[in-house]
C-alpha positions, 0 to 999 in steps of 0.5 A: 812679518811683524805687526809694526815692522815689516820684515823688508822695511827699507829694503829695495822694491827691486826683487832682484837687490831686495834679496841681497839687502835681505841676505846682508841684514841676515848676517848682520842684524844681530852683532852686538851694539856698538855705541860710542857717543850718547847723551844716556844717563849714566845714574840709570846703569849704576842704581839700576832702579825701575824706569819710573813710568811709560811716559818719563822712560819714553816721552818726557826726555825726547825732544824728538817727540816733544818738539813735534807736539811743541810745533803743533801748539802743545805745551812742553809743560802738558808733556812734563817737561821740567822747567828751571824754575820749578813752576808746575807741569803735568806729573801724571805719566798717563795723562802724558802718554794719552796725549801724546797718543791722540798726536802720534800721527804727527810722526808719519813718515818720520824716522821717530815713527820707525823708532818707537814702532819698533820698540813697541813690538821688539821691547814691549811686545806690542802689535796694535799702532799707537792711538787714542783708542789703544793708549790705555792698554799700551801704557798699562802693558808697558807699566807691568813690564816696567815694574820688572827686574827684566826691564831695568837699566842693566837687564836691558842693557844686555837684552839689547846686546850692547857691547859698549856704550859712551854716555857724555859728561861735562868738564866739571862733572866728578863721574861719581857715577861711572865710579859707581858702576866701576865699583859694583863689579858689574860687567856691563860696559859703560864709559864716558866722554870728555864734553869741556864746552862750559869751559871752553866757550866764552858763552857759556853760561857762568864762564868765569865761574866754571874756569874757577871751579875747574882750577879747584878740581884741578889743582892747576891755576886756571888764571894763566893760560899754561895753569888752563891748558894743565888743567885740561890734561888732568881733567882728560887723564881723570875721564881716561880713568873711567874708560874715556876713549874721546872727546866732544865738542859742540861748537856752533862753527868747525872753525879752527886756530894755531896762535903761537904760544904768546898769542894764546896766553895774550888771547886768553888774558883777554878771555878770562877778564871777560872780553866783549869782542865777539871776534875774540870769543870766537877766536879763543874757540877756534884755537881751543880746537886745535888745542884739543887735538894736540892733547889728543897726539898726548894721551890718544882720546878720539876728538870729536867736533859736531858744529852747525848747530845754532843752539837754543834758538829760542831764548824764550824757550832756554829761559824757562826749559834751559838746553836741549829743549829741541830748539836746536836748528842746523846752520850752514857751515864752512869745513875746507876754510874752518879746519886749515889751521887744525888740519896745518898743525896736526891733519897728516898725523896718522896717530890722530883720529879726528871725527867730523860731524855735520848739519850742514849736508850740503858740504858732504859731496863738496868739502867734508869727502875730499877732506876725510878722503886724504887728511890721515887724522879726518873721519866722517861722523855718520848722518847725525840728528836731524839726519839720522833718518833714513833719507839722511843716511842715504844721502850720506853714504851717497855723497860721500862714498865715491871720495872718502870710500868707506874705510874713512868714515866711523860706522854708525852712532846713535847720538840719543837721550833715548835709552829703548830707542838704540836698538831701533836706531841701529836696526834702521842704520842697519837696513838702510847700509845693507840696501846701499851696498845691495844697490852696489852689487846690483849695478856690479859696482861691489862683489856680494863677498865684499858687500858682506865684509863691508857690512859688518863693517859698517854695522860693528867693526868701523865704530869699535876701530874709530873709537878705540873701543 
């Protein structure tokens, strides 16, 4: 049994599952890592430098783990977190690991507790928990190992037994460095995804400027609406280059349009001037939608669609942090409604692979299931950020399987920031998987053979198949 993780973790009380659980993970917890959507930074696989300290490897860029301390009164300046303006924060890597230290009961019974638990025992070898007492010798221990050649970027990235990793760039982003890991000759594999919310949503801030500029990379008139469709494909076909395999889009709503063509060019006139009519902005989303699927029948890449989340909250906190400061909160979102005009156009097209995504768990049993469970094009997107927990994934394969079965949804995606964080979160995804299909077997609902094919399913197989990896 492991100081930190308990061999069983997750697994059935029952004896009788709890074995069977046990014998699935045996044969699955060490099949390579598939990770096809994250936010990881693509500089740190092609300089391959030193992670810098314990805390701006594993503190200052999870906002898992400061928008908690934020929620109790520490300031995200105390954690190191930059600000826009450049106005001082703490720099000092210990200062910020003590504090965090003296916090981290915070996170008892949270998926983030499992996550770094597990990596300190199973990266840095630690079996003492966290605390203030033990801060020092944890951060000290974890310091040494960093300064070594085995716990840079690409070392770890095999120690990990990643097989395929999909970090995310914007439209505009000119992947200088997916072209130098391409270049170094190194074999590690490391791909991008096709992120165009600042050129798509009205929003966003500097629109108008960011449609110029993707008409300068482009080549394409991005002042009409068939020169910004072309420049679109160009961007898409230039991330294909870079071993793209999809596409991501983080509206706030799963809203979807099919204007005719005249209607969209009119549309995107209006658009382009710089529309104020709220109704119009989210018109021109909704159909960017639909016209990011019919590119993907084109030029194959998988679209995915993570909406219901009301983004930047605060616009305090936006103004002085900017995106992805944890003050991303889910909303209520409408699936069956939303997606008609998409699924109208494109949802019976085999070829197609469209993977929903929500936050909104309230429409997994009602809406998201019967959709994915007889639409072609649809795939469910596993249980995403606020939960990718274990109570979340359960809940998921719970409401879902009796509708969709298994073979609709995409396996598991780890969605982080947090580069020593997947291999936990793949191991939690893992175990949580192995004691639903043991429950199944238990109740003789799934023959034990099947439950060994389906995890392997559900633990490798499923994501490479979806993301055409």
């Amino acid at each position: 049994m492991g100081a930190l993780i308990a061999d069983d973790l997750l697994f059935p009380a029952e004896a009788g599952p709890r074995q069977v659980a046990r014998d699935l993970y045996a044969a699955v917890r060490n099949l390579p890592i598939v990770s096809p959507h994250g936010h990881t930074d693509p500089s740190w696989y092609a300089l391959d430098e030193p992670f810098p300290d314990p805390a701006q490897l594993l503190i200052v860029p999870d906002h898992y783990i400061f928008r908690m301390l934020f929620s109790q009164g520490i300031r995200l300046e105390d954690l190191g977190v930059p600000t826009l303006d450049g106005s001082p924060v703490e720099t000092d890597g210990r200062t910020i690991w003590r504090r965090f230290a003296e916090n981290y009961f915070l996170f008892r019974g949270t998926p983030t507790r499992l996550w770094f638990d597990y990596t300190l025992e199973h990266l840095f070898g630690i079996a003492e928990p966290l605390s203030a007492a033990t801060a020092d010798a944890h951060y000290d221990r974890i310091a040494a190992l960093l300064a070594t050649d085995d716990y840079r970027p690409r070392a770890l990235f095999k120690r990990f037994n990643i097989e395929a990793i999909a970090t995310t760039e914007g439209a505009l982003d000119d992947l200088k460095w997916h072209r130098m890991i391409r270049d170094s000759g190194w074999d590690g594999r490391v791909v991008t995804a096709y992120r165009p919310d600042a050129v798509v949503d009205p929003d966003f801030e500097g629109f108008a400027a960011n449609l110029d500029r993707l008409g300068e990379i482009t080549g394409s008139d991005t002042g009409t609406w068939s020169g910004y469709l072309d420049a679109h494909r160009r961007r898409r076909a230039y991330f294909k280059e870079f071993g793209a395999t999809s596409s991501d889009h983080g509206h706030l709503t799963a809203e979807t349009a099919n204007l005719s063509d005249a209607a969209a060019a009119e549309l995107f006139n209006r658009i382009r001037r710089g529309s104020e009519d709220e109704r119009e902005r989210r018109l021109f989303r909704a159909q960017m939608l639909t016209e990011m699927a019919k590119m993907s029948l084109d030029d194959g890449l998988v679209l995915q669609i993570h909406p219901g989340s009301w983004r930047n909250h605060s616009p305090a906190m936006m103004q002085r942090f900017g995106r992805d400061k944890g003050f991303d909160i889910p909303t209520r979102t409408d699936y069956v409604a939303a997606l008609k005009p998409l699924l109208d156009a494109v949802g019976t097209e085999p070829r197609l692979s469209v993977i929903v995504f929500t936050l909104d768990e309230t429409s997994y049993a009602r809406e998201l299931a019967p959709l994915a469970g007889v639409y072609p094009a649809l795939r469910l997107g596993p249980a995403w950020w606020f939960h990718d927990s274990p109570e979340g994934m359960r809940r998921f394969r719970e409401m879902t399987t009796e509708t969709a079965g298994f073979y609709n949804t995409v396996g598991f995606n780890d969605d982080t920031r947090a580069f020593p964080s997947i291999p936990a979160r793949h191991d939690v995804a893992r175990r949580v998987d192995c004691a639903f299909l043991a429950r199944l077997v238990s109740e003789h609902r799934l023959r034990e053979d099947e439950a060994h094919e389906l995890a392997q399913e559900l633990a490798y197989t499923l994501a490479k198949k979806a993301y055409r990896l």
